[in-house]
Each structure stands twice: as structure tokens, then as C-alpha cells.
N, C-alpha and C positions, 0 to 999 in steps of 0.2 A: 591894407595890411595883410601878410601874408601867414596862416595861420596853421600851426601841424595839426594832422587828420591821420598820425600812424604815430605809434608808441617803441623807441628806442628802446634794444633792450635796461640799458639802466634803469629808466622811467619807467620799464615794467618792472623791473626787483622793487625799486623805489615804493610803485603803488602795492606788492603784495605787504612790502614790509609795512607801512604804511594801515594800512586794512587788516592784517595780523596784528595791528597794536593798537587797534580799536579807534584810530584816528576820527574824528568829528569828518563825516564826508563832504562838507562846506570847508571846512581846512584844506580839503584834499584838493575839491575844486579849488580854491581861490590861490593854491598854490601851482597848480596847472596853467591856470588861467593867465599865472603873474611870470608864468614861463613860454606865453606864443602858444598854449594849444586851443582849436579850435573848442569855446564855452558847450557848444550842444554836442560835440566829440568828446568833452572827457567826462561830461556831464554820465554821458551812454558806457564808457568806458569802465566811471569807479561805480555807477549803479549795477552792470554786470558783475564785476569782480566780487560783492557786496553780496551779492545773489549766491554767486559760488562758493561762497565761505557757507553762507547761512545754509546749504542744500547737499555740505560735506566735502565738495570738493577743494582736493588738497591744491596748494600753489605748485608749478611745475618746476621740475629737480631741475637746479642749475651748477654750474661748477662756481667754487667760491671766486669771490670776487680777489680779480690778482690786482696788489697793488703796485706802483711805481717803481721803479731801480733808482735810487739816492744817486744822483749825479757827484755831486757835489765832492770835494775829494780838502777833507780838512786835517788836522793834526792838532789833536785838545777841540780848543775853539779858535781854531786860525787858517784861514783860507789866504797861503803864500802865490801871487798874481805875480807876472814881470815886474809891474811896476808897482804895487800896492799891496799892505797886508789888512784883509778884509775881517772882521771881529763874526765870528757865530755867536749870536744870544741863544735863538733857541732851536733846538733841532727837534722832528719829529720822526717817525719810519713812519707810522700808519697812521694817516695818508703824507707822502714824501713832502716836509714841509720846513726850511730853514729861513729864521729870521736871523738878516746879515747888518753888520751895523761899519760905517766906513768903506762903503761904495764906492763915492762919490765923495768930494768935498768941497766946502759949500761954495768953492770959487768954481768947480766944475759944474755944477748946480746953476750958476748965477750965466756962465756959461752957456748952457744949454739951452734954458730959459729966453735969452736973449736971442740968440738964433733962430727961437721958433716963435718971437712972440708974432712977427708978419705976416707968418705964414697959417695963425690958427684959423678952422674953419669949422663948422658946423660937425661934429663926432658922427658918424654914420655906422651902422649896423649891418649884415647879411642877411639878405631874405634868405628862409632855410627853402623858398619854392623855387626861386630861380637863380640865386648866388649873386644879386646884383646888391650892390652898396645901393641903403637908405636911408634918410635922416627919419627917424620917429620920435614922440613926445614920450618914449622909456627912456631915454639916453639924449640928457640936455649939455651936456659938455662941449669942450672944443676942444679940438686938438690939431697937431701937426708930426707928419714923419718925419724924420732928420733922413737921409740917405749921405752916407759917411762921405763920397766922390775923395776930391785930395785933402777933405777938411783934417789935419793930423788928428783935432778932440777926438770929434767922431770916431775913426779910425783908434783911437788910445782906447776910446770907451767900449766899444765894443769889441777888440781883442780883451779886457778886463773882463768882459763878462762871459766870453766863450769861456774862458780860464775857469772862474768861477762856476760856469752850471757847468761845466768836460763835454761843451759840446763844441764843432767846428765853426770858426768866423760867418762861412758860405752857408750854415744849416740856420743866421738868427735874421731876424726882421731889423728891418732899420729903428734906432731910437723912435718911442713913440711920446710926446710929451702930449701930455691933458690939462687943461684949466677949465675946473669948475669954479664958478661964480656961485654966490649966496643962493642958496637954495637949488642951488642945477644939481643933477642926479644922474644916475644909472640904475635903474631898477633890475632887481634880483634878478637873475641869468644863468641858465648853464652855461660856461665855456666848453661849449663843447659841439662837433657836428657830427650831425648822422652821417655815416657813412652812404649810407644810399641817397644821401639828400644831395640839390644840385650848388649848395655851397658847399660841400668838401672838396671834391677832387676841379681843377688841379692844387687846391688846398687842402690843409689837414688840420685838426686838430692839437694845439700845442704839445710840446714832449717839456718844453719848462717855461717859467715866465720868471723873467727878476723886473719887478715893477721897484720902481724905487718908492720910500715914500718921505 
């Protein structure tokens, strides 16, 4: 298991806010821990930070956290698609967050479904040390990628959803379907890669995600 031994900047605003609000420092670890950093690394990390406060020093000036651009481009609560009109329940700005209802419908669903039930396999993760796919016991799921080829669904569904997030066909991942079974899990996770780490580039961190659910 490959384990982080350097602090993104988020994870360090995260641990000053965290340590400014008097957090229990076994909180702080076991939330670290249930995020891939190395146990005797953050162990050393929130007992410095700890030190610092208690000895006066201030946490260091950052610039405010910038949040997302709203993709999403509605009228009321109505996201009009070539072929689909998509319902807004709820919308947020801070942090960029729309729950969409009439996606999919449930023959498209049953669709979907059926085309990847063959192809499920073991759900695999990103070492953040060497950017290779691995199966670990955080992420019990399965799943399968759809790549759209001449299938027309595919191909309907994913121009629907460029539409929906206003982002290009060629900028989205292929349909990603999941089956968890009774009790399979995904344990708490940043979605997210360091930039210096050797899973980002030639990957990136997402700019949207429409998970259906």
C-alpha cells in the first residue's frame, strides 16, 4: 500500500482549520489515516502543528479558498438538453453542487445496466506513488467503463451530459457503471490528485462529475 509522506496544500488549510478549532488530535489522525497518509507521518505532522499553536505561532496567510465556476447552465429549475428536459432539485454555489432529477430514464438505466453487467470487475484505485491501478480492501465495489464506440445509447448519453455539465463530448470519461453488493464499500476519500504526485499528470483531477444515482 502506497502511502502519502507530503501534505497538499488543501490538507494543510484543512489541518490549521482543524487545530484552530480545538479538534480532538486522534480525530485528526484517524482522519488522515482513513485518507492514505502515512500513520507515523501525520502522526509527526498534527503533533508539530499542535506545538505551534500552543508556542504562538500564527498559521501561514493564504489566499482565500477560490471556489468552482457553476457549469451548469439552467432556467428556473430546468436544464433544456437536445433530447431531454433534466429537473434541478437542488442547487448550491458554495461548494458548486446541483442535484438533477430525470437524467436518465429508467429504460436507459435498465440499459446501461445490462451492457456492463459482463463486463464488471474488481473497482481499482490510483497509487498516488506511482499512478498504477490497484485493487485494495477501501474500495470493495465493481465496476465497468462503457466506451461509447458506434453504440448510438452511449453516444445519446454522453452528448446529454456534456450538455448538462457545458462541458465538450471529447473533455468526459466513458460511462462508469458500479455494483456494490450488501455490505461493499468505498471508504472516505479525497477526489482529488496532487499535482506533484505521479497519478496526476497525464491525468487530472476532475473539473465535474454527474454520478447518477
Amino acid at each position: 500500500m502506497d502511502l502519502y509522506k507530503h501534505m497538499p496544500d488543501e490538507w494543510d488549510r484543512w489541518l490549521d482549520d482543524s487545530v484552530d478549532k480545538q479538534c480532538r488530535p486522534q480525530d485528526i489522525l484517524a482522519a488522515m489515516t482513513a485518507a492514505n497518509f502515512d500513520p507515523a507521518y501525520a502522526e509527526q505532522v498534527v503533533r508539530e502543528r499542535i506545538a505551534a499553536r500552543a508556542a504562538g505561532i500564527a498559521r501561514k496567510e493564504r489566499e482565500p479558498y477560490r471556489y468552482g465556476t457553476p457549469r451548469i447552465r439552467h432556467r428556473g429549475n430546468l436544464i433544456r438538453t437536445s433530447d431531454r428536459d433534466v429537473r434541478v432539485l437542488v442547487r448550491l454555489e458554495q461548494p458548486v453542487v446541483a442535484v438533477l432529477d430525470n437524467v436518465l430514464s429508467d429504460e436507459e438505466c435498465d440499459a446501461v445496466i445490462a451492457r456492463a453487467r459482463d463486463q464488471l470487475a474488481p473497482s481499482a484505485t490510483l497509487s498516488p506513488a506511482t499512478g498504477e491501478n490497484q485493487v485494495r480492501d477501501t474500495r470493495t465495489s465493481r465496476g465497468a467503463f462503457l466506451p461509447e464506440g458506434d453504440d448510438p445509447l452511449l453516444r445519446r448519453l454522453n452528448r446529454r451530459i456534456a450538455e448538462i455539465t457545458n462541458t465538450p463530448v471529447t473533455h468526459g470519461e466513458a460511462l462508469h457503471v458500479l455494483h456494490y453488493q450488501v455490505g461493499a464499500e468505498y471508504k472516505p476519500h479525497p477526489d482529488y490528485f496532487d499535482p506533484t504526485s505521479p497519478a496526476s499528470p497525464p491525468r487530472s483531477s476532475a473539473a465535474a462529475s454527474a454520478p447518477p444515482r
